[in-house]
C-alpha positions as CSV (number, residue, x, y, z in Angstrom):
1,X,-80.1,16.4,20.2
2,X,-80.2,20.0,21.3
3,X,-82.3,21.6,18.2
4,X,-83.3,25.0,19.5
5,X,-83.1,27.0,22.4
6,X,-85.9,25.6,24.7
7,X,-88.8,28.0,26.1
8,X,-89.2,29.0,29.5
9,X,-92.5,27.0,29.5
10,X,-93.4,23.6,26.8
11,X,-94.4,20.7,26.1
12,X,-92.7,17.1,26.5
13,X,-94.0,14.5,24.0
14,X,-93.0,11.0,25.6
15,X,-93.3,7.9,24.2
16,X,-92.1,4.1,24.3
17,X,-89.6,2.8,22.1
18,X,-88.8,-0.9,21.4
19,X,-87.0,-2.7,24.1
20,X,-83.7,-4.2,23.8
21,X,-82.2,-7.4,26.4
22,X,-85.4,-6.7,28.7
23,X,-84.7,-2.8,29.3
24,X,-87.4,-0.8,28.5
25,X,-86.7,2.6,26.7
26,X,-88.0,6.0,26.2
27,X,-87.9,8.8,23.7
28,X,-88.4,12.4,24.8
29,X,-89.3,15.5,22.6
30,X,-89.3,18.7,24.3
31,X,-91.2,21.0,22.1
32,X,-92.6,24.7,22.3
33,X,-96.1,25.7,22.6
34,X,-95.8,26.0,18.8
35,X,-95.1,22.5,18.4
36,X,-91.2,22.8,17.6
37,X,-89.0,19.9,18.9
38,X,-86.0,22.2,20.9
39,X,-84.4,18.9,22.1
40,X,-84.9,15.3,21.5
41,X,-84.2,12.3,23.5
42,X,-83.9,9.0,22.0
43,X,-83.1,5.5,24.0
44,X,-83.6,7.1,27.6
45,X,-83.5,3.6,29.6
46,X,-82.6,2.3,33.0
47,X,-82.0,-0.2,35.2
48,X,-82.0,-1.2,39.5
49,X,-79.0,-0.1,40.6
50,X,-77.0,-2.5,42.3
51,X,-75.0,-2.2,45.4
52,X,-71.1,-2.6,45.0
53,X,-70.6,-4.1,48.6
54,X,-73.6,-6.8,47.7
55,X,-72.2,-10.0,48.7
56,X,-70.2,-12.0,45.9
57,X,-71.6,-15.0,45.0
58,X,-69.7,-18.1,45.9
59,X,-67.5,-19.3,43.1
60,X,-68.4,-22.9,41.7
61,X,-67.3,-25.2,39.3
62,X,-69.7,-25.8,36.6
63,X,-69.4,-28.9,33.7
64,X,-71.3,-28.9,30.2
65,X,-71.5,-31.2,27.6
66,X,-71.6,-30.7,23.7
67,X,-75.6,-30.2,22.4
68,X,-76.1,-30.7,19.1
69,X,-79.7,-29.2,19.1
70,X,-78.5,-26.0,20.4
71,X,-76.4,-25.8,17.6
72,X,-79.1,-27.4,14.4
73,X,-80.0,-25.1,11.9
74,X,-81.4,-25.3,8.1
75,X,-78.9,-26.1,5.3
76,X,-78.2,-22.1,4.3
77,X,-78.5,-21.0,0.5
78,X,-77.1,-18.0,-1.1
79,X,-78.9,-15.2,-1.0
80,X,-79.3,-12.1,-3.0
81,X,-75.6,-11.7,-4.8
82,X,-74.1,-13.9,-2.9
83,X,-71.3,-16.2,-3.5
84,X,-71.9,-19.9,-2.3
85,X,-68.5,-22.1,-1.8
86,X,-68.9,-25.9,-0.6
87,X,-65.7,-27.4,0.6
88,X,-65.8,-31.3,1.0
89,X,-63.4,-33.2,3.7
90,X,-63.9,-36.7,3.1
91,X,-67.9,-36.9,2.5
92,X,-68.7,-39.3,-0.4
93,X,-69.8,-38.0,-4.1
94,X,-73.4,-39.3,-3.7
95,X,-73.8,-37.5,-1.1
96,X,-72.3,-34.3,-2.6
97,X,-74.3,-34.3,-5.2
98,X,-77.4,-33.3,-3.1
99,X,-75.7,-30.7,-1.3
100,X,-73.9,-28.9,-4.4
101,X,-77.1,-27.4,-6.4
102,X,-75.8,-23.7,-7.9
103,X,-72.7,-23.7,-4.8
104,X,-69.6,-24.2,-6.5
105,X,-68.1,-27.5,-5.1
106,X,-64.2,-28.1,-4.0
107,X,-63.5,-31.7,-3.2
108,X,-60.5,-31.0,-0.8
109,X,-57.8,-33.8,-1.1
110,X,-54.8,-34.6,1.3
111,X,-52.0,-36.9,0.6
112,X,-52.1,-38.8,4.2
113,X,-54.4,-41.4,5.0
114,X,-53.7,-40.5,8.8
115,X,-56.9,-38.7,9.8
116,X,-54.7,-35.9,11.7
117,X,-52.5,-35.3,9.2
118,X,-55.6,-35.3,7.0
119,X,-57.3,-32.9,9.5
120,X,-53.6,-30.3,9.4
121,X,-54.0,-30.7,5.5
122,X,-57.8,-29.6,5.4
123,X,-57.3,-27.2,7.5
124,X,-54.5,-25.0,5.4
125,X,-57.1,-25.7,2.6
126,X,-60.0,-24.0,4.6
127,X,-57.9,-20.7,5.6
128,X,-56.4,-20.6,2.2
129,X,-60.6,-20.2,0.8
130,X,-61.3,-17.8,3.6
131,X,-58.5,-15.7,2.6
132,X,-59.6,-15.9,-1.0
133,X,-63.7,-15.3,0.0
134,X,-62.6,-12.2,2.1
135,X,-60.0,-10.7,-0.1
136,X,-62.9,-10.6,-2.8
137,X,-64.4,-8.0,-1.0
138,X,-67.9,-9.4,-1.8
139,X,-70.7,-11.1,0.3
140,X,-70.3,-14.9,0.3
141,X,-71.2,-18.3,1.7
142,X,-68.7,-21.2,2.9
143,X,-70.3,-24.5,3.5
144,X,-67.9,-27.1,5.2
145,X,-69.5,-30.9,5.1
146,X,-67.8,-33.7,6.9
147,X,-68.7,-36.9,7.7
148,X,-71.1,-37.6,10.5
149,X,-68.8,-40.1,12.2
150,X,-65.7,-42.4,12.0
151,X,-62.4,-40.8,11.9
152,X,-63.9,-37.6,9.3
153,X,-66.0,-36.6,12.0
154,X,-62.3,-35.1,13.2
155,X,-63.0,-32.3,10.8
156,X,-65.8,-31.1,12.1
157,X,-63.4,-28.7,14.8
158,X,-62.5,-26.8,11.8
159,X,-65.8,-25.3,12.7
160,X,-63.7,-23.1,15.1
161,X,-62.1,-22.0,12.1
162,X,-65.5,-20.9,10.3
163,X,-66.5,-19.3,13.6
164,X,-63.8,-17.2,13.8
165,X,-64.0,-16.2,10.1
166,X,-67.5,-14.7,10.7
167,X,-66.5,-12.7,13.0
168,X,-62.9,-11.3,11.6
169,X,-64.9,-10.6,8.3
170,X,-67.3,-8.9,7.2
171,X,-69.6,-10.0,4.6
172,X,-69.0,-13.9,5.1
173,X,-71.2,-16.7,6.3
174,X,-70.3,-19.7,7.1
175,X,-71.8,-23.4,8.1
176,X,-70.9,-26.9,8.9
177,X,-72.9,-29.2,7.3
178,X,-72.5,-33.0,9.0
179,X,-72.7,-35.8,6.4
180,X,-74.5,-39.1,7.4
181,X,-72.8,-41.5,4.6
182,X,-74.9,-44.6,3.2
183,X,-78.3,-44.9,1.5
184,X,-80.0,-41.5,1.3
185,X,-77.2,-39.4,2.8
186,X,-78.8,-37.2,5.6
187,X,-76.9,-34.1,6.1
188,X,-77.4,-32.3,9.5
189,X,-76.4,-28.5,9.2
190,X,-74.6,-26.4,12.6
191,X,-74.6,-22.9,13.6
192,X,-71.1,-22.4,13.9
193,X,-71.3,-18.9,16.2
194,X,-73.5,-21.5,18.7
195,X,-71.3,-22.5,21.6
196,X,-73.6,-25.4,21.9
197,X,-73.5,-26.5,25.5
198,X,-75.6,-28.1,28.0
199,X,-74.8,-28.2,31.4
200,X,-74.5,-30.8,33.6
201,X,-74.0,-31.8,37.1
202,X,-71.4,-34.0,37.9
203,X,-71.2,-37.0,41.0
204,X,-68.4,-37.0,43.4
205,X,-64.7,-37.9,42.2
206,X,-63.7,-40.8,42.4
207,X,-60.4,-42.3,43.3
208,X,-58.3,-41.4,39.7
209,X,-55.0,-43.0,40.1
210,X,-53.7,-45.9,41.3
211,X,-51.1,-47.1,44.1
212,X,-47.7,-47.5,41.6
213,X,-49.7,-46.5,38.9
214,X,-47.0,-45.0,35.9
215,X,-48.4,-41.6,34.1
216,X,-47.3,-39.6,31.6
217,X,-48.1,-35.7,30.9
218,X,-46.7,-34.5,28.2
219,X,-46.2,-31.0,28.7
220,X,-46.1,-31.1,31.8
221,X,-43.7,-28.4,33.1
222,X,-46.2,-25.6,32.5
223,X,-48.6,-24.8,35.6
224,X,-51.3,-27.2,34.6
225,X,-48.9,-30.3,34.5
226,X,-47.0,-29.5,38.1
227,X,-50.9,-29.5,39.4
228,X,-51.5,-32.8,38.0
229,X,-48.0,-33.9,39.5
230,X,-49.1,-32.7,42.9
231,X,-52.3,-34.5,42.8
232,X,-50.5,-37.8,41.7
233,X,-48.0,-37.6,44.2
234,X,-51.0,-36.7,46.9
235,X,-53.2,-39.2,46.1
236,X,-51.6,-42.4,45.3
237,X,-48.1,-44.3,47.4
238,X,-45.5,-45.2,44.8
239,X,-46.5,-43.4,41.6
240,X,-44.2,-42.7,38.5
241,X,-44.8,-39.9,36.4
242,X,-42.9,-39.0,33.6
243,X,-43.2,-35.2,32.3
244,X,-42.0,-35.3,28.4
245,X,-41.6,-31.3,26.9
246,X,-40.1,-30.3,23.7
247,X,-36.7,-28.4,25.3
248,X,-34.1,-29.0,27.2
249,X,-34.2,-27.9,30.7
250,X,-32.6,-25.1,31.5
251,X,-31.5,-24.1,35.1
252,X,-35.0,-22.6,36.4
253,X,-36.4,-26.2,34.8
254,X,-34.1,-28.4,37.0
255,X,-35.4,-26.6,39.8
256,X,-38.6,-26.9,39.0
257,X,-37.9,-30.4,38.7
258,X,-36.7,-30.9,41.9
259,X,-39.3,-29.5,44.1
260,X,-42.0,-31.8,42.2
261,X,-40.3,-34.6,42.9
262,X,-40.4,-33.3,46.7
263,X,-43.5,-34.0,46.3
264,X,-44.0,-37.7,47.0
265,X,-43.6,-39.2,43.4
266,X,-41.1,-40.4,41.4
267,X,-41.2,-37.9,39.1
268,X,-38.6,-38.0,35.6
269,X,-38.1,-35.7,32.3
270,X,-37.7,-36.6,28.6
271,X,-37.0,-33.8,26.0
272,X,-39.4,-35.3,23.4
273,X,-41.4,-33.2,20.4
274,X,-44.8,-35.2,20.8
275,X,-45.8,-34.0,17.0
276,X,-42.4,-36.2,16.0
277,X,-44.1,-39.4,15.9
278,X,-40.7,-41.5,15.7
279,X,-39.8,-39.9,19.1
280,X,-43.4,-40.5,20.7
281,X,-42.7,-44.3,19.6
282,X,-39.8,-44.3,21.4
283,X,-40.8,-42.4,24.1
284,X,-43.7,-45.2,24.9
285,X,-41.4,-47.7,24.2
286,X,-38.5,-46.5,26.9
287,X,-41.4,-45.6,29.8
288,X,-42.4,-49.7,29.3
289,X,-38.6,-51.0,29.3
290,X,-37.8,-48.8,32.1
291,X,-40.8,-49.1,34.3
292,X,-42.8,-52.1,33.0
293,X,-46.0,-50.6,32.7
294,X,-47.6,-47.4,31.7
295,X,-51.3,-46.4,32.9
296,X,-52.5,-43.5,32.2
297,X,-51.8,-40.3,29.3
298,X,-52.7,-36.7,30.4
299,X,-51.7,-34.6,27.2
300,X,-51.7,-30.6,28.3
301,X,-49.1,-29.9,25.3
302,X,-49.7,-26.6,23.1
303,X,-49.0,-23.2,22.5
304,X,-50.8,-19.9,22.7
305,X,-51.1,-18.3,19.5
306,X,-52.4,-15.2,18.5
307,X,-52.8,-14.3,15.1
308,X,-56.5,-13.1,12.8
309,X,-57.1,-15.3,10.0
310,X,-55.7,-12.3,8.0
311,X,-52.0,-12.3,9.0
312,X,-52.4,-15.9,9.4
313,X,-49.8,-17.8,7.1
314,X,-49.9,-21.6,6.5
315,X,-46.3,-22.4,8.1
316,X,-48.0,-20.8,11.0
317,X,-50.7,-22.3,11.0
318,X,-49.4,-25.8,11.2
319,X,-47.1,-24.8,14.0
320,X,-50.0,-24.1,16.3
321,X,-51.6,-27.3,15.2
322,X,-48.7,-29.4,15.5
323,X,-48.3,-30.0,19.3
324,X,-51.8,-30.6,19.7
325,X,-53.5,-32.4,17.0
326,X,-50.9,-34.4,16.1
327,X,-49.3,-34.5,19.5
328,X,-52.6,-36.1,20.2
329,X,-53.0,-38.6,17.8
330,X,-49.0,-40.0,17.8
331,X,-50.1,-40.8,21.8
332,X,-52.9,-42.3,21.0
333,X,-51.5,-44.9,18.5
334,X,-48.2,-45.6,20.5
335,X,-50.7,-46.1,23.7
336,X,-53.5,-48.5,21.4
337,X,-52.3,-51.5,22.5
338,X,-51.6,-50.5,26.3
339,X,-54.2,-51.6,28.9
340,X,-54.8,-47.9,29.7
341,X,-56.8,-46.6,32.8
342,X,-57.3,-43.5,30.5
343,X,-56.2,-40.9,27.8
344,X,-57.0,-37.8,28.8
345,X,-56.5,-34.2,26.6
346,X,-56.7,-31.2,28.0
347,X,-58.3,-28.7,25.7
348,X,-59.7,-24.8,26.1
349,X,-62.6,-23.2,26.5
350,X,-61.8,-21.7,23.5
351,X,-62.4,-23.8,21.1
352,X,-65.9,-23.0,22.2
353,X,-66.7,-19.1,22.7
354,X,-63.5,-18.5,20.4
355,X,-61.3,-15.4,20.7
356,X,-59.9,-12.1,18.7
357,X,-56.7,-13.7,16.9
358,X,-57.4,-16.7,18.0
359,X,-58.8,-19.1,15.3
360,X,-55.4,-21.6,14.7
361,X,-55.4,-22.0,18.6
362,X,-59.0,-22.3,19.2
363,X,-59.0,-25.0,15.8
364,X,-56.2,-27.1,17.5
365,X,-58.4,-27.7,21.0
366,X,-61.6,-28.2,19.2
367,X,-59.8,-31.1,17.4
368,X,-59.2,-32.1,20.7
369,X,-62.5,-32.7,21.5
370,X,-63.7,-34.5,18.5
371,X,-60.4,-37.0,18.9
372,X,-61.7,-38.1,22.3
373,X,-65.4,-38.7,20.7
374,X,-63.2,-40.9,18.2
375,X,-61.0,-42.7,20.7
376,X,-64.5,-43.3,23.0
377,X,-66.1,-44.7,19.6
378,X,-63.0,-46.9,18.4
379,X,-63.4,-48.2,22.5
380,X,-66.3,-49.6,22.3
381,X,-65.4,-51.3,19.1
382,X,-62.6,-52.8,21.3
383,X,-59.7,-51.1,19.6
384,X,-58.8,-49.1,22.5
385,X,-58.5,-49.2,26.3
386,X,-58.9,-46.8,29.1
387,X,-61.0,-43.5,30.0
388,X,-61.5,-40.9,26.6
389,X,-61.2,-37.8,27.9
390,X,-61.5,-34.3,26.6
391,X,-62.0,-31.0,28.8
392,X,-62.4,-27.9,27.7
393,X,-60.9,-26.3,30.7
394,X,-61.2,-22.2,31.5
395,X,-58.2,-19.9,32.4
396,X,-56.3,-21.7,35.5
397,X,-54.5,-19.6,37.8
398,X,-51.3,-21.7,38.3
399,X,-47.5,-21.0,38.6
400,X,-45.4,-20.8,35.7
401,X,-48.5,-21.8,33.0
402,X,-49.4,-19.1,30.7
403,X,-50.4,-15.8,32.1
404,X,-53.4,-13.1,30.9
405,X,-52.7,-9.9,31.4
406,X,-54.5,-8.2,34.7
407,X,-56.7,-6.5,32.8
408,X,-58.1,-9.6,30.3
409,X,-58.7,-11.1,34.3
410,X,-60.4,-8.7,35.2
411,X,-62.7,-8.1,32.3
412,X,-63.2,-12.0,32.9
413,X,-64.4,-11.7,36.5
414,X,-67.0,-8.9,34.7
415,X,-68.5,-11.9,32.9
416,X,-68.4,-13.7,35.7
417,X,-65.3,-16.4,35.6
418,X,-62.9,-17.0,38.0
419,X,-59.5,-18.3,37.4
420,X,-59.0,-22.1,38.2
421,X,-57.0,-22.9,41.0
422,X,-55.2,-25.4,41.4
423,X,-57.0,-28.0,43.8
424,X,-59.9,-27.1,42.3
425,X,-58.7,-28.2,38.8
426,X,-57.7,-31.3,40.1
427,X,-61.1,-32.0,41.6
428,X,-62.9,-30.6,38.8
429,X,-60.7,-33.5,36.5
430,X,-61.1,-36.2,39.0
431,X,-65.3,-35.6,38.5
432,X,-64.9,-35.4,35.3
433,X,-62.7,-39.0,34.9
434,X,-65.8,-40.4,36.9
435,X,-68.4,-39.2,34.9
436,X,-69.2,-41.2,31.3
437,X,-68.8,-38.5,28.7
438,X,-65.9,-38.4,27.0
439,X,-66.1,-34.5,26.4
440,X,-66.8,-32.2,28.9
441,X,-66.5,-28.4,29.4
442,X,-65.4,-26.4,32.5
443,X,-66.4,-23.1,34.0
444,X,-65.6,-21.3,37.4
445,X,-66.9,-18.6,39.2
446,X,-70.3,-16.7,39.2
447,X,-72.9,-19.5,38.2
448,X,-75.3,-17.1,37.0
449,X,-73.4,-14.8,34.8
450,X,-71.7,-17.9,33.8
451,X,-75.2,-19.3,32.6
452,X,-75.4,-16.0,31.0
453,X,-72.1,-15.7,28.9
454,X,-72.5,-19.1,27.4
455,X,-75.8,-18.6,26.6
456,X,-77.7,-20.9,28.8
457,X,-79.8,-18.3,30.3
458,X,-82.4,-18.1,27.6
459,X,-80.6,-14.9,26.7
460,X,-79.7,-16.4,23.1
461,X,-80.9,-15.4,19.6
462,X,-83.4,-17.6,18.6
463,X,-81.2,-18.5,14.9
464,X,-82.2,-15.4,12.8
465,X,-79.6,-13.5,14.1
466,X,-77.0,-17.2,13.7
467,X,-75.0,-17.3,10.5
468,X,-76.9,-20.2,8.8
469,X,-80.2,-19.1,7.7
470,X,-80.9,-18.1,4.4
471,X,-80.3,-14.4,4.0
472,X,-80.4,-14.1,7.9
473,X,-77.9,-13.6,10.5
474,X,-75.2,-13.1,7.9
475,X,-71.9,-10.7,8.5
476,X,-72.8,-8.8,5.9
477,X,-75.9,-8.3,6.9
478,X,-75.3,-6.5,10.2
479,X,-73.5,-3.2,8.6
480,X,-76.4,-2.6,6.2
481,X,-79.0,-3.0,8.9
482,X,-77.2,-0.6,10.9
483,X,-76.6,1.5,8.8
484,X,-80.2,1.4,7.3
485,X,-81.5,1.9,11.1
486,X,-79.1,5.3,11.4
487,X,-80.8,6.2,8.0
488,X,-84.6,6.0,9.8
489,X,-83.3,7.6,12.7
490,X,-81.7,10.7,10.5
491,X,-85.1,10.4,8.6
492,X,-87.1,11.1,11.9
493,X,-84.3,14.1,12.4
494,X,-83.7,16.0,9.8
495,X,-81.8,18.7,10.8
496,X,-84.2,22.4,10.0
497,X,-83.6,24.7,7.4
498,X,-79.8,26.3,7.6
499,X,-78.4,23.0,9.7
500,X,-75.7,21.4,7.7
501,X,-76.5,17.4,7.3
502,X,-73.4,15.5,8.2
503,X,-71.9,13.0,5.4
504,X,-73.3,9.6,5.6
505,X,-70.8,6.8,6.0
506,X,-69.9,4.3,3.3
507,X,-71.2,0.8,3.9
508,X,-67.5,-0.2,3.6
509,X,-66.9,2.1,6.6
510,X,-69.6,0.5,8.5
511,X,-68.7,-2.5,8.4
512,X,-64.8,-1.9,9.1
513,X,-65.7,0.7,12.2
514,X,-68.2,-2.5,13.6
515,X,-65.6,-5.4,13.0
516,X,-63.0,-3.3,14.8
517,X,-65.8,-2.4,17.6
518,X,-66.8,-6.4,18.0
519,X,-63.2,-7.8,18.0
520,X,-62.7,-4.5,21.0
521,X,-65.8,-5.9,22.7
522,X,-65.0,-9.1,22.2
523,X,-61.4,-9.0,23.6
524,X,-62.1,-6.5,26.5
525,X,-65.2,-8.1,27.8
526,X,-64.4,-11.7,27.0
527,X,-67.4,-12.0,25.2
528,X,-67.6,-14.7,22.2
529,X,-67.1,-12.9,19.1
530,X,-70.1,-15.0,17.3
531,X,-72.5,-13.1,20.2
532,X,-71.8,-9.5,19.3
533,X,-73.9,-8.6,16.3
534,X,-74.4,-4.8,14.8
535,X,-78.1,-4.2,16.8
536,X,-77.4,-4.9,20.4
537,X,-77.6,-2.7,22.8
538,X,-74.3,-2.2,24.9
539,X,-76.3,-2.3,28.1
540,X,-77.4,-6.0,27.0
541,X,-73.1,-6.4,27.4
542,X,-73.4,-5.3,31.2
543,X,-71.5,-2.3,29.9
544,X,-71.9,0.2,33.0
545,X,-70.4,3.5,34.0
546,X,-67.2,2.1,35.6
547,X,-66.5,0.3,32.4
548,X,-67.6,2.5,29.9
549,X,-64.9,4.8,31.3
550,X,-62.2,1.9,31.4
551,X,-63.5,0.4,27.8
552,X,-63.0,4.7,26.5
553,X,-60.1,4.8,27.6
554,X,-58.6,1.1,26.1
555,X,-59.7,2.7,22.7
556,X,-58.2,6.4,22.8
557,X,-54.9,4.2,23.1
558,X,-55.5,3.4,19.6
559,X,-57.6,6.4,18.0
560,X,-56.6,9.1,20.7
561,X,-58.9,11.5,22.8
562,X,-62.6,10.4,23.0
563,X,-65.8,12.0,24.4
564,X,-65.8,10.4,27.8
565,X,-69.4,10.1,27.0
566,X,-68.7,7.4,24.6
567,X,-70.7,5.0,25.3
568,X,-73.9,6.6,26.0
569,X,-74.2,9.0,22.9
């Protein structure tokens, strides 16, 4: 701030400011010999630099597994003028009735008994009281409870939902509360912003198919599905797979077609919709009459969609769930009385971190993952056969699968994730069929930025800054503290006599210029949305020169010519 004209000669009053993300920070007053601050400095910090041509570290393959402690929190309460809502998904009236206290309590119905369809119907229920929560304008609380297990502990990936919620809008909470049903119902709350991870270290792969073993991917065209092909056909003598999509094939798909079955395998297409159950029946049904067995299920079926919770319409929606939730569970119960060597769904990273516009999509993988802690559970009971599988896999660089934009790579390989390539995919799912969990995670590239972007570096709030506590953490919360920490500062520099004082902002546009700033952040950097909160510091972001200038000039697109000093001021 450049008060006065300095003196020839003065004084410099320096002292230490609070440190943000481990970076120590300064604030300088330059002042005359009559004590008169000419020009202040405020948040003066800095870091080693580090060499560009420093040596790369060696990309790896890293697995993790669901924690539930990472993600534990206490069962939140409204605060101040708050609005609490409690939406139910199959959790017993006992048990509600020590969870409702002053919330006011939706029992949310379906008319299936299937617990997909269940899950599809819950789900349009759940946007459909976001909408209503945000378009009220005021600060509120949504509490989710589900049962701990059986087939309701399905609904617990409608915590992707919740997450994404929390970030698109301002003002809301949210929280997943996990019902244990019987005597004395013990409810277990989650963090929903907590990607909840632990890593783990994987053993060696282990042979995954057999010698004239019969397979079927269903959507298996993509890039994903012709590297599963190629492994098949690499690995095993007399293999049949059978690739099942929802179109026709047009002349590029014949083609396709032909060079995987160059490949070694016997390798056939079936136009089949696998959220039609009928046609998955009859699917199943053909594959046994025409090849006698079948061995193994790879499901890699879905569709990107990108849409915020606040365009997103119910018909819409259901479409992105439909391939993969119910795609899922219609292979599931055609295959429950096969002699499977495994089931295996192939889900994304996102239901995880989430994305910007991403909450139907990142809601249909997270289902993903809780079906194969179902299947692994109705296994053991006997009901099922074969290896539960669920991977959460990261971007894979492949021909003809979908395709990120250069940029959205590259701000990747800034957080330190390599695409997947295709032989390392393979090897990464061949560990991952030999290992016992049934849900695993999948990263590649830089470990240690890796560690660091899903929060397994220690870097992590501690849960005040999480959207579950009491009064803490909440959306809402981060525009007022911001805004009262501007207030302090503009207390500690009030402009001198004849100095106009600029008009403070609104708390309304607070909290719209942050939410567009996060989602930005979020998208550019590849950042989880839940880990961007009002306070941090960009730095803590590894925001640098070279990207402040590329991250300036992503947002003049939208708002036009910007101080290329953005970032720092």
């Amino acid at each position: 701030q450049l008060l006065r004209a300095c003196p020839q000669q003065g004084w410099a009053v320096v002292r230490r400011s609070s440190s943000t993300n481990g970076i120590a920070r300064t604030d300088i007053d330059l002042c005359d010999d009559d004590g008169r601050v000419c020009v202040r400095l405020q948040g003066l910090s800095g870091r080693p630099y580090r060499h560009a041509s420093a040596a790369p570290s060696t990309p790896r393959t890293l697995f993790f597994v669901p924690s539930n402690a990472a993600g534990d929190a206490s069962i939140a309460t409204a605060a101040n003028g708050e609005r609490r809502l409690l939406l139910a998904c199959d959790v017993p009236a006992a048990a509600l009735a020590t969870l409702a206290g002053a919330a006011e309590c939706r029992i949310l119905d379906a008319a299936s008994a299937d617990p997909a369809e269940r899950f599809a119907s819950y789900a349009g229920h759940v946007l459909a009281a976001l909408r209503e929560l945000a378009d009220a304008g005021a600060p509120a609380l949504l509490q989710l409870a589900v049962p701990q297990r059986g087939a309701g502990r399905l609904h617990a990936a409608l915590a992707a939902m919740l997450r994404q919620a929390q970030s698109e809008f301002a003002g809301l909470r949210t929280q997943l509360l996990a019902v244990e049903a019987g005597e004395g119902a013990h409810v277990s709350a989650r963090r929903v912003d907590a990607i909840a991870l632990a890593e783990v270290e994987l053993g060696d792969a282990a042979a995954s198919w057999r010698d004239g073993g019969v397979y079927l991917i269903a959507g298996g065209m993509g890039g994903i599905g012709a590297a599963l092909v190629a492994d098949i056909a690499r690995s095993c003598a007399g293999a049949t797979i059978v690739i099942a999509g929802r179109s026709d094939l047009d002349a590029a798909g014949l083609e396709r077609l032909r060079r995987l079955s160059a490949l070694g395998a016997q390798v056939a297409y079936r136009c089949v919709d696998v959220s039609q159950r009928a046609q998955v029946e009859e699917l199943v049904a053909e594959i046994l009459a025409q090849y006698g067995a079948l061995h193994g299920v790879l499901h890699c079926a879905g569709s990107a969609h990108q849409r915020p919770l606040s365009a997103l319409s119910a018909r819409e929606l259901d479409e992105a769930l439909a391939a993969k939730v119910a795609g899922a569970r219609y292979l599931d119960l055609a295959t429950r009385h096969l002699p499977l060597d495994c089931f295996v769904l192939f889900s994304s990273l996102t239901a995880r971190t989430g994305a910007p516009a991403q909450a139907a999509y990142a809601t249909a993988n997270a289902f993903l993952g809780q079906y194969a802690q179902y299947r692994h559970e109705l296994q053991a009971l006997g009901e099922r056969s074969g290896r539960s599988l669920a991977i959460d896999w990261p971007y894979w660089d492949s021909d003809g699968g979908m395709q990120l934009p250069a940029q959205t790579v590259a701000a990747m390989r800034q957080r330190g994730f390599a695409a997947l390539d295709a032989d390392s995919g393979a090897a990464a799912l061949k560990r991952a069929l030999a290992s016992p969990y049934p849900q695993l995670a999948v990263a590649h590239g830089d470990p240690a930025l890796i560690r660091a972007a899903l929060g397994l570096d220690g870097g992590h709030d501690d849960g005040n800054g999480g959207g579950d506590g009491p009064g803490r953490g909440a959306r809402h919360d981060a525009p007022r503290a911001a805004q009262q920490r501007a207030q302090a500062a503009a207390a500690r520099s009030e402009p001198h006599r004849g100095e106009a004082a600029p008009a403070a902002a609104s708390a309304d546009d607070t909290a719209a210029a942050i939410a567009a700033l996060s989602a930005f952040l979020s998208e550019q950097l590849m950042i989880p949305p839940a880990r961007i909160r009002a306070g941090d510091g960009f730095d803590g972001f590894g925001i640098d020169s070279v990207i402040a200038v590329r991250l300036t000039a992503a947002l003049e697109k939208t708002y036009g010519p910007l101080s290329k000093t953005l970032f720092f001021e």
